[in-house]
PDB file of N, H, CA, C and O in Angstrom:
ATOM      1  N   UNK A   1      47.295 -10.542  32.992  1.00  0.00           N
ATOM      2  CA  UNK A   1      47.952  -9.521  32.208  1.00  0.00           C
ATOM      3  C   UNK A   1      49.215 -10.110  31.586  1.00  0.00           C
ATOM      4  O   UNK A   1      49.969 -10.841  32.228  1.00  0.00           O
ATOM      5  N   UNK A   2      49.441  -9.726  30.173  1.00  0.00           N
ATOM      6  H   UNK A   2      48.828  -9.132  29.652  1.00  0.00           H
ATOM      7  CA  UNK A   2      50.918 -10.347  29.721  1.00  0.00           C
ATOM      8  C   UNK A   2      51.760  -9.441  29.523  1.00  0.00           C
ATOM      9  O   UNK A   2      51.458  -8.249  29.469  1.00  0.00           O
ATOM     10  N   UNK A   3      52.885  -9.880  29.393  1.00  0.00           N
ATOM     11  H   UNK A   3      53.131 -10.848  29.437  1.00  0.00           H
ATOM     12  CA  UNK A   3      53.878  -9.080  28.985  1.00  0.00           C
ATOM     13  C   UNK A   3      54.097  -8.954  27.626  1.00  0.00           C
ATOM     14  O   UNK A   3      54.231 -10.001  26.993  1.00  0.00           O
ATOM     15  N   UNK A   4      54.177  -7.660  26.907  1.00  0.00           N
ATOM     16  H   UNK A   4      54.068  -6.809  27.421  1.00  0.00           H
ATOM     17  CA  UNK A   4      54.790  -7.463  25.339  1.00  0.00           C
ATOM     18  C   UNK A   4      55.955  -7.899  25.416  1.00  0.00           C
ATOM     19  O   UNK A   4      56.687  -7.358  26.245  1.00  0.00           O
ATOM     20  N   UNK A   5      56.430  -8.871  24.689  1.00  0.00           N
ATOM     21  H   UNK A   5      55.835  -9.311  24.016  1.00  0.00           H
ATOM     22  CA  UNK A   5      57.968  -8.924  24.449  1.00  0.00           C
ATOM     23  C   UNK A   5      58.236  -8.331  23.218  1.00  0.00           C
ATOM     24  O   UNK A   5      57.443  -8.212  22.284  1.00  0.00           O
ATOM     25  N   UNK A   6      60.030  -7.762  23.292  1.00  0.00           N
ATOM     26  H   UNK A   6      60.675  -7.858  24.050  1.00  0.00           H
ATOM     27  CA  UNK A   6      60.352  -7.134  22.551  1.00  0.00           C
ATOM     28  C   UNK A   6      60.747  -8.076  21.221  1.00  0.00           C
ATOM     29  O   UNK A   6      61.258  -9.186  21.367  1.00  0.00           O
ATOM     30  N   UNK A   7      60.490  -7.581  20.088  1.00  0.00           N
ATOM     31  H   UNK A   7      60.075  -6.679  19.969  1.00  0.00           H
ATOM     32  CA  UNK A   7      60.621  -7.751  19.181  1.00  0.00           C
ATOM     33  C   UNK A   7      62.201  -7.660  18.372  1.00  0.00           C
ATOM     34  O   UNK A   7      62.135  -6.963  17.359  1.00  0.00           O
ATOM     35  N   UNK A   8      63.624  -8.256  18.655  1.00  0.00           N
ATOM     36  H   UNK A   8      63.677  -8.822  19.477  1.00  0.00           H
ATOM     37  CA  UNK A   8      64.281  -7.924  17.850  1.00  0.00           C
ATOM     38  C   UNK A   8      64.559  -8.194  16.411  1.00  0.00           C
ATOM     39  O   UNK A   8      64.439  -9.283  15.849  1.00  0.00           O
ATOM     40  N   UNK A   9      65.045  -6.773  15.748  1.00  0.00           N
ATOM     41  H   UNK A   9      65.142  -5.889  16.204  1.00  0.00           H
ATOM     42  CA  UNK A   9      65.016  -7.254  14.565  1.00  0.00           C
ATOM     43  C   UNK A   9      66.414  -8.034  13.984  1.00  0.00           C
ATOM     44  O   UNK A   9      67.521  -7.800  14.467  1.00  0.00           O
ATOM     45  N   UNK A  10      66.159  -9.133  12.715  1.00  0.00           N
ATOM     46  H   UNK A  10      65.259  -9.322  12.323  1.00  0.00           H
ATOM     47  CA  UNK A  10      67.015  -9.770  12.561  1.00  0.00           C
ATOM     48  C   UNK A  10      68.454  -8.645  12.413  1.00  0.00           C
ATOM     49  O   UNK A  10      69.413  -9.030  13.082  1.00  0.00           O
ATOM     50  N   UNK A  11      68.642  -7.543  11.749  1.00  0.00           N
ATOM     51  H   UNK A  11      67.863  -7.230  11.206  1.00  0.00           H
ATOM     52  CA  UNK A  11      69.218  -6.949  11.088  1.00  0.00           C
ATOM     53  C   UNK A  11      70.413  -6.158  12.145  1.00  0.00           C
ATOM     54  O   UNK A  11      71.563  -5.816  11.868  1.00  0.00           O
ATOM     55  N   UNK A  12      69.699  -6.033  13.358  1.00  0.00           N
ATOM     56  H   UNK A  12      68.765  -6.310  13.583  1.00  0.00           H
ATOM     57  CA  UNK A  12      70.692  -5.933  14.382  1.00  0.00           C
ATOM     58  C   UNK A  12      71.615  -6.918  14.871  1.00  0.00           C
ATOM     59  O   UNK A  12      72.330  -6.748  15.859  1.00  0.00           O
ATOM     60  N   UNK A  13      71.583  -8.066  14.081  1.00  0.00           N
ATOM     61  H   UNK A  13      71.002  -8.204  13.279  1.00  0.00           H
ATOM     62  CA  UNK A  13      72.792  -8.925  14.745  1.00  0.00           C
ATOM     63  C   UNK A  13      73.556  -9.504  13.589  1.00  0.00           C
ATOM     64  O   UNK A  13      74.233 -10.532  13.612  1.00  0.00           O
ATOM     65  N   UNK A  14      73.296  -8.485  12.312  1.00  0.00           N
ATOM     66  H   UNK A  14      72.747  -7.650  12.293  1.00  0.00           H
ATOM     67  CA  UNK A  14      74.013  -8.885  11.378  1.00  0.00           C
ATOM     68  C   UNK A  14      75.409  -8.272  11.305  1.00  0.00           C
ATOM     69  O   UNK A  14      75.621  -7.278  11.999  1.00  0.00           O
ATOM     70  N   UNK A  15      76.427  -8.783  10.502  1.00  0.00           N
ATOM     71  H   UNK A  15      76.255  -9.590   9.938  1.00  0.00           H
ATOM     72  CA  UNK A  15      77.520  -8.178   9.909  1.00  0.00           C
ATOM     73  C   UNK A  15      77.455  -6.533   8.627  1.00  0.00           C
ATOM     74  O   UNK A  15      78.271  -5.622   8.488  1.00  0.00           O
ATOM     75  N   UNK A  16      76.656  -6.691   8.211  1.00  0.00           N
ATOM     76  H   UNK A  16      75.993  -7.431   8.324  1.00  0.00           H
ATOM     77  CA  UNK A  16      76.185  -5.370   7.707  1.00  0.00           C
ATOM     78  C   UNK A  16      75.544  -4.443   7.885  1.00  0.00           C
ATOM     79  O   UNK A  16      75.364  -3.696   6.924  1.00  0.00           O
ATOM     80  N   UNK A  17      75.019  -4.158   9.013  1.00  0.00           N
ATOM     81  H   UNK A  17      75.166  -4.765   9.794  1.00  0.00           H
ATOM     82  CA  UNK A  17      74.439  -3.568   9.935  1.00  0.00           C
ATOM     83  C   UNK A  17      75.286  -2.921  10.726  1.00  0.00           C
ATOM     84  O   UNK A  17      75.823  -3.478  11.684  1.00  0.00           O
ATOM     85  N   UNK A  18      75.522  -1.496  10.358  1.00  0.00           N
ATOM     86  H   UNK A  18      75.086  -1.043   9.580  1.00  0.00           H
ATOM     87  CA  UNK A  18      76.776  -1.023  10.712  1.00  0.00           C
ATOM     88  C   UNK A  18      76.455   0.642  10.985  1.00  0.00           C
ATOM     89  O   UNK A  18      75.694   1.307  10.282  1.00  0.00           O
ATOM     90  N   UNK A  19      77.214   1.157  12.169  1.00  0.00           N
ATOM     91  H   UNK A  19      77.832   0.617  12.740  1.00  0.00           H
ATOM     92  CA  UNK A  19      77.008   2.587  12.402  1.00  0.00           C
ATOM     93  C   UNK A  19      77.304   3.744  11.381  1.00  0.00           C
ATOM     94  O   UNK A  19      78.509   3.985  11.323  1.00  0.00           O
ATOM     95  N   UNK A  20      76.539   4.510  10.574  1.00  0.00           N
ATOM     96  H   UNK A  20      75.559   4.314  10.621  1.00  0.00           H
ATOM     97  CA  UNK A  20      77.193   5.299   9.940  1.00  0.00           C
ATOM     98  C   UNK A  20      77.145   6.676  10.683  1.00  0.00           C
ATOM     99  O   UNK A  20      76.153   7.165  11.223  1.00  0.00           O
ATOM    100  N   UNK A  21      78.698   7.333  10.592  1.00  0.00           N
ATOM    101  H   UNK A  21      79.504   6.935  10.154  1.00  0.00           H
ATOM    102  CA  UNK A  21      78.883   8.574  11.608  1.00  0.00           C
ATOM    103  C   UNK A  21      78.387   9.929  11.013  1.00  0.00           C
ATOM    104  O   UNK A  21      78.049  10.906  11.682  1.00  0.00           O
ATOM    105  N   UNK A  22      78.398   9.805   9.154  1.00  0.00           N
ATOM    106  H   UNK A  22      78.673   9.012   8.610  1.00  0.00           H
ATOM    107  CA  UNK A  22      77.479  10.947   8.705  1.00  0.00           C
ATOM    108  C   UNK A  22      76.075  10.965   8.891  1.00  0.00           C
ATOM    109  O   UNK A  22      75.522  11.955   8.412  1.00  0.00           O
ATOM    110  N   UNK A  23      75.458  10.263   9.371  1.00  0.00           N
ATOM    111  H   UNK A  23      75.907   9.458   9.760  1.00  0.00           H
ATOM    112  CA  UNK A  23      73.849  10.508   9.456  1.00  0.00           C
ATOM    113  C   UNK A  23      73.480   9.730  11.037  1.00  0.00           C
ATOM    114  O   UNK A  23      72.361   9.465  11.477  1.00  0.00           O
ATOM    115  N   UNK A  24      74.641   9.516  11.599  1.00  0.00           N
ATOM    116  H   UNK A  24      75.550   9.731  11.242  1.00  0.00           H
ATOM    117  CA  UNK A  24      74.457   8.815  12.985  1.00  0.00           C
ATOM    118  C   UNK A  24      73.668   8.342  13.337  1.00  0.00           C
ATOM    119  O   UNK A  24      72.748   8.639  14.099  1.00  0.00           O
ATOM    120  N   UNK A  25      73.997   7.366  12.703  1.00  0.00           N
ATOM    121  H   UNK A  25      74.744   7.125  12.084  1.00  0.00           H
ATOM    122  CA  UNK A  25      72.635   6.032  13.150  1.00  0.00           C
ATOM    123  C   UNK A  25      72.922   4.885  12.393  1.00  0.00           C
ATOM    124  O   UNK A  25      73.462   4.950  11.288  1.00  0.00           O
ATOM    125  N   UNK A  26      72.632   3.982  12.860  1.00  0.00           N
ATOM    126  H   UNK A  26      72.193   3.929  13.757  1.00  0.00           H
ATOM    127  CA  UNK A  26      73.109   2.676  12.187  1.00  0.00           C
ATOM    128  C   UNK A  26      71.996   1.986  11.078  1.00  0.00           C
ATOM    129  O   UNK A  26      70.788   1.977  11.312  1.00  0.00           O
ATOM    130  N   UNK A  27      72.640   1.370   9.751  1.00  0.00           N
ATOM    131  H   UNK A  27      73.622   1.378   9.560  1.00  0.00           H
ATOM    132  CA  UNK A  27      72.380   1.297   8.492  1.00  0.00           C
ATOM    133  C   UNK A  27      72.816  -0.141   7.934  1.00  0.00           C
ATOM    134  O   UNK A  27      73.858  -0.626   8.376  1.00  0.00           O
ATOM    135  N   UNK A  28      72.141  -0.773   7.078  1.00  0.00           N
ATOM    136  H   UNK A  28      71.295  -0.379   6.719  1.00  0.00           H
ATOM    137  CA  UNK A  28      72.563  -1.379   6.283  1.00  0.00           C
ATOM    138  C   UNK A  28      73.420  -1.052   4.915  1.00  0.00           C
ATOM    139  O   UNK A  28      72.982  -0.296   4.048  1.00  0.00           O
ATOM    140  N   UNK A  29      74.850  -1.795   4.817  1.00  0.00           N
ATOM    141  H   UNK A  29      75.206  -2.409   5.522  1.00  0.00           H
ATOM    142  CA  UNK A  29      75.606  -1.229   4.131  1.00  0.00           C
ATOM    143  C   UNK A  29      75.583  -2.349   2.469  1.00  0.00           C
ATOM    144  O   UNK A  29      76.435  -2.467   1.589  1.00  0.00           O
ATOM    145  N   UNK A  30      74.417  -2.895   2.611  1.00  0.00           N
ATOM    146  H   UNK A  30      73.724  -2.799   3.326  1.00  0.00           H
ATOM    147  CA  UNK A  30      74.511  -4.035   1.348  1.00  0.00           C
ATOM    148  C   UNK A  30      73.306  -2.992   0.487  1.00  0.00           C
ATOM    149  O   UNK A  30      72.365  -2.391   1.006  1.00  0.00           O
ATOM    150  N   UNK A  31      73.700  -3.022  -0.973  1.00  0.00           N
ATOM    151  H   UNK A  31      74.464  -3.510  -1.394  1.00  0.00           H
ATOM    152  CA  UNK A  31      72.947  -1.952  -1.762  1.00  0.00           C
ATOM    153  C   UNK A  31      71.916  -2.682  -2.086  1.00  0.00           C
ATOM    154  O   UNK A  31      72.060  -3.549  -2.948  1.00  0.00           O
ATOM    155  N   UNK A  32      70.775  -2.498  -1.516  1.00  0.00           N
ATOM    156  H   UNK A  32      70.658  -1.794  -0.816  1.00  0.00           H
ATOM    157  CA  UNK A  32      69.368  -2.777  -1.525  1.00  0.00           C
ATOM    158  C   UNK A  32      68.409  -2.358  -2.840  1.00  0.00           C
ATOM    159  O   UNK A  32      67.952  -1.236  -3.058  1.00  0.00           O
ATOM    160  N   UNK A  33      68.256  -3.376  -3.527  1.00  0.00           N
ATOM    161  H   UNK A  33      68.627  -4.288  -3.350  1.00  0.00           H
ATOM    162  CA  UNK A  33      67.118  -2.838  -4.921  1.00  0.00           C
ATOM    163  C   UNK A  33      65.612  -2.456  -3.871  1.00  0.00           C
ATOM    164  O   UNK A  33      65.161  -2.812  -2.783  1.00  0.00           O
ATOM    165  N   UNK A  34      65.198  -1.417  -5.116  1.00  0.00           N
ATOM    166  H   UNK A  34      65.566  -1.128  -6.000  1.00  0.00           H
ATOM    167  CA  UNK A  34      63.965  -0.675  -4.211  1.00  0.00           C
ATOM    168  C   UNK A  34      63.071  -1.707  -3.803  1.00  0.00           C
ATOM    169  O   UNK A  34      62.785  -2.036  -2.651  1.00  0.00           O
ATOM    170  N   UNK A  35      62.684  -2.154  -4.824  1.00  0.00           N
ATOM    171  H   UNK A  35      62.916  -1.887  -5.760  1.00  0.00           H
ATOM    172  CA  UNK A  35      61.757  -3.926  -4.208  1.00  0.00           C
ATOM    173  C   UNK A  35      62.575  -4.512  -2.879  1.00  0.00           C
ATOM    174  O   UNK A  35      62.054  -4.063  -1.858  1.00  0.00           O
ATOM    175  N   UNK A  36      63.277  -5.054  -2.704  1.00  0.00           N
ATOM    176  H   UNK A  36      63.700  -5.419  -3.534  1.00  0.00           H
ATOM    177  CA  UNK A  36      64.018  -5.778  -1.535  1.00  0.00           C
ATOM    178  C   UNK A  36      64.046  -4.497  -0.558  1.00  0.00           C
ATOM    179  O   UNK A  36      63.782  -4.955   0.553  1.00  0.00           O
ATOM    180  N   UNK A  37      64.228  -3.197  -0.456  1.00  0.00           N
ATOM    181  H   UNK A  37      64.443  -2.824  -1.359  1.00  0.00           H
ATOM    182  CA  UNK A  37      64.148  -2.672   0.252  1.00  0.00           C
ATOM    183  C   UNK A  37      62.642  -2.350   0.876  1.00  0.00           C
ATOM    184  O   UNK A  37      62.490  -2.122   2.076  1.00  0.00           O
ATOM    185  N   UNK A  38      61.752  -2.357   0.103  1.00  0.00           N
ATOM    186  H   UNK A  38      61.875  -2.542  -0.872  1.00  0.00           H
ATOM    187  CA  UNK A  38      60.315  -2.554   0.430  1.00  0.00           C
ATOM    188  C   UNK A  38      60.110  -3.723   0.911  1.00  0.00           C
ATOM    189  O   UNK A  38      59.676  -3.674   2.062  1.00  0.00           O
ATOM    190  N   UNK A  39      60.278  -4.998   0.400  1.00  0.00           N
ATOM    191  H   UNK A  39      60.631  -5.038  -0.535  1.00  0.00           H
ATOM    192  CA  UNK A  39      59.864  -6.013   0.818  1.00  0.00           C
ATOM    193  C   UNK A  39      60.494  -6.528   2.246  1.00  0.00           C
ATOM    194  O   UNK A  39      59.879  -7.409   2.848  1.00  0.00           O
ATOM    195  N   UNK A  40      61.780  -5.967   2.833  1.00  0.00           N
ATOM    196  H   UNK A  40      62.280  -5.252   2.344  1.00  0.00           H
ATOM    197  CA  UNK A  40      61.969  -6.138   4.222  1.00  0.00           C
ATOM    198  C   UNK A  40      61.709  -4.879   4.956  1.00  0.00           C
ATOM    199  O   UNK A  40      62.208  -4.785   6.078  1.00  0.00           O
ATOM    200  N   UNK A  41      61.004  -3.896   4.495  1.00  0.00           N
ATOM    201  H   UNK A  41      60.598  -3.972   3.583  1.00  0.00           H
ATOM    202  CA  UNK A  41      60.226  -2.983   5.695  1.00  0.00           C
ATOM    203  C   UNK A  41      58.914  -3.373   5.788  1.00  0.00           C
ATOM    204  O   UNK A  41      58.066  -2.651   6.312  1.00  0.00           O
ATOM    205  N   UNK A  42      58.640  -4.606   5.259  1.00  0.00           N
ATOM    206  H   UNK A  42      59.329  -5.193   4.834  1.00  0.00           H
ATOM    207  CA  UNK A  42      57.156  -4.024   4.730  1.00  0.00           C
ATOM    208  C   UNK A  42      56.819  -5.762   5.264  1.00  0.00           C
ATOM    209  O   UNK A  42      55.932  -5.768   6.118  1.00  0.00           O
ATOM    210  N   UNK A  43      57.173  -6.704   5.036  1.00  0.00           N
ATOM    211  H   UNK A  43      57.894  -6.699   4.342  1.00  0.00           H
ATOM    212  CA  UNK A  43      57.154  -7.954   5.914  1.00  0.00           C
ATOM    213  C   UNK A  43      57.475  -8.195   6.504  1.00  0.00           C
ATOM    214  O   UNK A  43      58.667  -7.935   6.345  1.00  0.00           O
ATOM    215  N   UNK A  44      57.327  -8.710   7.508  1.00  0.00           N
ATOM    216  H   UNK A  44      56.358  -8.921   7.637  1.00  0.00           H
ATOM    217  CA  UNK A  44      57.357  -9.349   8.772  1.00  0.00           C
ATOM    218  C   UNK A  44      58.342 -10.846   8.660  1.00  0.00           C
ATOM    219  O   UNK A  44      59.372 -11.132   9.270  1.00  0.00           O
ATOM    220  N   UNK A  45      57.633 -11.567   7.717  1.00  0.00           N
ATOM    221  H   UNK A  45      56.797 -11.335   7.221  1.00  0.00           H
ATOM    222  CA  UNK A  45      58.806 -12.765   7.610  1.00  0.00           C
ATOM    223  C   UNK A  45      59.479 -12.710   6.542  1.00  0.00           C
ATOM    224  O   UNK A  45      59.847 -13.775   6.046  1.00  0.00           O
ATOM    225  N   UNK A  46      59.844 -11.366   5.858  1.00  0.00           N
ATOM    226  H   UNK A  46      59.545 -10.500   6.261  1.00  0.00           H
ATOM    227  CA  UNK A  46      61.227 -11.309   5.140  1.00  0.00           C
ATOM    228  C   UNK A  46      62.333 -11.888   5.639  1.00  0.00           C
ATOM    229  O   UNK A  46      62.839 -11.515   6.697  1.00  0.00           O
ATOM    230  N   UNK A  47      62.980 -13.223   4.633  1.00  0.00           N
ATOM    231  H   UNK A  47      62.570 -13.526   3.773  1.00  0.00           H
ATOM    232  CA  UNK A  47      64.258 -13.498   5.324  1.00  0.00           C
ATOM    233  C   UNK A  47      65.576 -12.555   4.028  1.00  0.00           C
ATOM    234  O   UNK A  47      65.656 -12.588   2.800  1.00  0.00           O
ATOM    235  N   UNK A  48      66.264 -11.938   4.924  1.00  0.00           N
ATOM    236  H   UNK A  48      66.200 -11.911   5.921  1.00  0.00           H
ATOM    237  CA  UNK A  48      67.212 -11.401   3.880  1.00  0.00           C
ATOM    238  C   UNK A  48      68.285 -11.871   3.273  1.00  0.00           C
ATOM    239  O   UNK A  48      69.152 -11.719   4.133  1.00  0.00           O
ATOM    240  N   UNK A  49      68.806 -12.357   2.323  1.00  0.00           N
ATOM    241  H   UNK A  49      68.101 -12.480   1.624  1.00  0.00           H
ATOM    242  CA  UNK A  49      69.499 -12.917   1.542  1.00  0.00           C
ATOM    243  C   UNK A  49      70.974 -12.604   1.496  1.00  0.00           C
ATOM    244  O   UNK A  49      71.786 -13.402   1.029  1.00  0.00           O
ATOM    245  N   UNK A  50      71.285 -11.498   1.958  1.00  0.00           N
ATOM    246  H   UNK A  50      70.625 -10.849   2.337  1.00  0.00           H
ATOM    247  CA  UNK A  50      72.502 -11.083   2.440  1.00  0.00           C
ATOM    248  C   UNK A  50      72.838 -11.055   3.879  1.00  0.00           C
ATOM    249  O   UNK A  50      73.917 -10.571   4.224  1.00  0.00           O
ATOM    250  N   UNK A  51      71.929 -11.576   4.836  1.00  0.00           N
ATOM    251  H   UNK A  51      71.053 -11.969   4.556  1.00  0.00           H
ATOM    252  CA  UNK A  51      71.830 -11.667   6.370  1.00  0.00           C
ATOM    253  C   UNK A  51      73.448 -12.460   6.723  1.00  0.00           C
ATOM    254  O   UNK A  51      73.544 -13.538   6.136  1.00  0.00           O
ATOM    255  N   UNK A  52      74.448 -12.157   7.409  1.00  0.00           N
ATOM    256  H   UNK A  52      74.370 -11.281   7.886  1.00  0.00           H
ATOM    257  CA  UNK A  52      75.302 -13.059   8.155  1.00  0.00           C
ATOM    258  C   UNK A  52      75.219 -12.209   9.585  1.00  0.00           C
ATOM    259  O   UNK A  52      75.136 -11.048   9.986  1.00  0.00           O
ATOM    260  N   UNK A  53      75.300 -13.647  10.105  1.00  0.00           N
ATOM    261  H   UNK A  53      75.368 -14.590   9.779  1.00  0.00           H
ATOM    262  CA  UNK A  53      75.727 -13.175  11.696  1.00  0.00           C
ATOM    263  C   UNK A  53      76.458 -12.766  12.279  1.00  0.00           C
ATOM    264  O   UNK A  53      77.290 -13.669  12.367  1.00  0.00           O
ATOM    265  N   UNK A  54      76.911 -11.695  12.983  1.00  0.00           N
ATOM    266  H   UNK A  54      76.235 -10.961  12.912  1.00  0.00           H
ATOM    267  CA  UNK A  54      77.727 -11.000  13.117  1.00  0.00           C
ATOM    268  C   UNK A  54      78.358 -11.742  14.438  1.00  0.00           C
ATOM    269  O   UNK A  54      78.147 -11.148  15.495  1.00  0.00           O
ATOM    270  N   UNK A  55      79.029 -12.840  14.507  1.00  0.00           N
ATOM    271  H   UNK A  55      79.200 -13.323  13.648  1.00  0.00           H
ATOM    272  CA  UNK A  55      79.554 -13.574  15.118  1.00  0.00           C
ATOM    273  C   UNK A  55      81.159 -13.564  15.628  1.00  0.00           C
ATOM    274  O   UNK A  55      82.065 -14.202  15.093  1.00  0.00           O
ATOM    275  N   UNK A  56      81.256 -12.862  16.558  1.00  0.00           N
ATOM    276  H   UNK A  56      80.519 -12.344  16.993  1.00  0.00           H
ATOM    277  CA  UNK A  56      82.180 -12.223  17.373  1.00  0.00           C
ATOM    278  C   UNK A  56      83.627 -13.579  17.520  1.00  0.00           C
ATOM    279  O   UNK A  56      84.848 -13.464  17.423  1.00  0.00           O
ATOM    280  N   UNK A  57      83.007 -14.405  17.705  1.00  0.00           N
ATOM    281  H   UNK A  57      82.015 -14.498  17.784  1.00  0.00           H
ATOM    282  CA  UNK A  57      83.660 -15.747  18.227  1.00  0.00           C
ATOM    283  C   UNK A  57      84.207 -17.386  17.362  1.00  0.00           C
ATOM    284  O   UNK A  57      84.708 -18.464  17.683  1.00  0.00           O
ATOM    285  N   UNK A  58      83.571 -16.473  15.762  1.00  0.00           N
ATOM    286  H   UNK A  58      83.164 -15.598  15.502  1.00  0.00           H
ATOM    287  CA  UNK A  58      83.658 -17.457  14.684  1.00  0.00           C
ATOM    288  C   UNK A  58      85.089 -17.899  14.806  1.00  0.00           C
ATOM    289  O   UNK A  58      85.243 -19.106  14.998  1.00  0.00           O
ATOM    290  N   UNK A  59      86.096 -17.197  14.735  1.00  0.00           N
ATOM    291  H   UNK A  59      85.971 -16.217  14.579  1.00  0.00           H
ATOM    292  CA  UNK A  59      87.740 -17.388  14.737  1.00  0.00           C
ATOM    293  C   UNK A  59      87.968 -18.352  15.179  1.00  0.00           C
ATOM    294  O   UNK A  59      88.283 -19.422  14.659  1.00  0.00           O
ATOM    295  N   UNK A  60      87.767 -17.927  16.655  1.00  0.00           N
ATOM    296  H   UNK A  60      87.511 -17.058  17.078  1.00  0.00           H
ATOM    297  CA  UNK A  60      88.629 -19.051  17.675  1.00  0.00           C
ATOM    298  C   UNK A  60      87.862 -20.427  17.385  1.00  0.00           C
ATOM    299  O   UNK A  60      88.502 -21.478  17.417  1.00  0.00           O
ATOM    300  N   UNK A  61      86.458 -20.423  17.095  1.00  0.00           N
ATOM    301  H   UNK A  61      85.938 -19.569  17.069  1.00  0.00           H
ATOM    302  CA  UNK A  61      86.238 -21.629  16.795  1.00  0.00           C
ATOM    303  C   UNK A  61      86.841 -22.822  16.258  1.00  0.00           C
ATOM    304  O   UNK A  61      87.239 -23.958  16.513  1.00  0.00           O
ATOM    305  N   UNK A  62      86.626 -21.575  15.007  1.00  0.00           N
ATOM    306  H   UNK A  62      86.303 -20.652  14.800  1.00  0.00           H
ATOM    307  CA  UNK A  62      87.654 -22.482  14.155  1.00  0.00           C
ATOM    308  C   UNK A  62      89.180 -22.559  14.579  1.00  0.00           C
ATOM    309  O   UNK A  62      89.672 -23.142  13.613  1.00  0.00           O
ATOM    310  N   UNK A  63      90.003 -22.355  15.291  1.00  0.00           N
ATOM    311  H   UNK A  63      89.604 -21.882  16.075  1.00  0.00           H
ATOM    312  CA  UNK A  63      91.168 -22.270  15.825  1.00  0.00           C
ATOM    313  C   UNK A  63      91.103 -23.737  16.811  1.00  0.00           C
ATOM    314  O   UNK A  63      92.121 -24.382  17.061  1.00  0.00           O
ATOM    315  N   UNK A  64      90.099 -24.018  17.174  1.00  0.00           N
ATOM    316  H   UNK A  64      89.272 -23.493  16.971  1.00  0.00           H
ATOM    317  CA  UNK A  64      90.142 -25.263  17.951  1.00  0.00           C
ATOM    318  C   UNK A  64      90.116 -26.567  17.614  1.00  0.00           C
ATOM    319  O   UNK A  64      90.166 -27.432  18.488  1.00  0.00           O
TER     320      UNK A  64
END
């Protein structure tokens, strides 16, 4: 028997990927043409072009 592993999506560990409190729930805040908005619900290996990593620790990096 295997295990399903979970699937995360890229979009949760981005920088634009952000909670909105009027519709409570979290959203992409980069304005998506209807094509690009289809084409990353709708593929699987959509890479998104506005993707950054929402990298908590970039600073100090560079601070070192």
């Amino acid at each position: 028997m295997t295990k399903a592993k979970k699937i995360v999506s890229r979009c949760e560990s981005c920088v634009n990927y952000v909670f909105d409190e009027d519709c409570e729930c979290y959203c992409c805040m980069v304005d998506l043409d209807e094509d690009e908005a289809y084409r990353s619900m709708s593929d699987s290996e959509y890479s998104c072009p506005y993707y950054r990593l929402d990298d908590e620790y970039a600073v100090v990096r560079k601070q070192n």
